[in-house]
N, C-alpha and C positions, 0 to 999 in steps of 0.2 A: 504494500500500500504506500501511498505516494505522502509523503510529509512524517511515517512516522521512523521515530530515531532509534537505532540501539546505541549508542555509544561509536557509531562510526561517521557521524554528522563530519565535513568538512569543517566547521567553526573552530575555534582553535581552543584547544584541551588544554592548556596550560604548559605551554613551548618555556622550554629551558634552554638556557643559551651554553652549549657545549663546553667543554673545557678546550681548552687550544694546548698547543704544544707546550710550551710551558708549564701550563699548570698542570698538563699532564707529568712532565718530567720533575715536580715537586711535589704531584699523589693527593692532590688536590681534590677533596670529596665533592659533588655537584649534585642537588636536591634534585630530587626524583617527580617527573608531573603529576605524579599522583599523591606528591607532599601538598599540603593546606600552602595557601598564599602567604601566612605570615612565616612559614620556615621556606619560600622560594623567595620573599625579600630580604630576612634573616642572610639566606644563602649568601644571595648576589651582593648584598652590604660587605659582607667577610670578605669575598671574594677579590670586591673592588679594590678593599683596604688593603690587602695580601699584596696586590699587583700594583700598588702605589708603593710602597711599601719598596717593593723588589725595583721601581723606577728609580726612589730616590737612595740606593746601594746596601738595600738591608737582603737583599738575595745573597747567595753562597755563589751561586750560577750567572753567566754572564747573561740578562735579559735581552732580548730585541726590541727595541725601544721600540721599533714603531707596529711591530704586532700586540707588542702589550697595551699598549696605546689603543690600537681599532678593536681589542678583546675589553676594554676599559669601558670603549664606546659604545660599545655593545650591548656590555652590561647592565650601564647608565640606561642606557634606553627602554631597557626590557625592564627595571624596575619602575622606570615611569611609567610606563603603561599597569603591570603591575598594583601602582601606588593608582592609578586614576580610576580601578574597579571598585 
């Protein structure tokens, strides 16, 4: 039947923004879509702090400044939207 949903609607379920290489290679835990909103802003707050954090030389590992950067922006973004439901 036409309009009704299981759980496979194209609408968007709660998109978490990937780990990137870096935070990969630091084991960086990343909140699951089907965590509550306040531990997906929780997450991305950490996260953000972590990778400012590693810009301004608190990393062990040499960062790529300008991927942690567009991983920053990313982040930033996805808590806005986030914060505006």
């Amino acid at each position: 039947m036409k309009g009704m949903d299981f759980g496979n609607s194209p609408v968007r379920q709660g998109k978490v923004v990937p780990a990137s290489k870096h935070e990969k290679s630091k084991n960086t835990s990343v909140a699951e879509s089907s965590d509550s909103k306040a531990e997906k802003i929780n997450d991305i707050e950490d996260r953000i702090d972590f990778l400012r954090e590693d810009l301004k030389g608190g990393s062990t590992g040499k960062a790529s400044v300008m991927g942690v950067g567009k991983q920053i922006t990313k982040l930033e973004a996805e808590l806005k939207k986030l914060r505006a439901k």
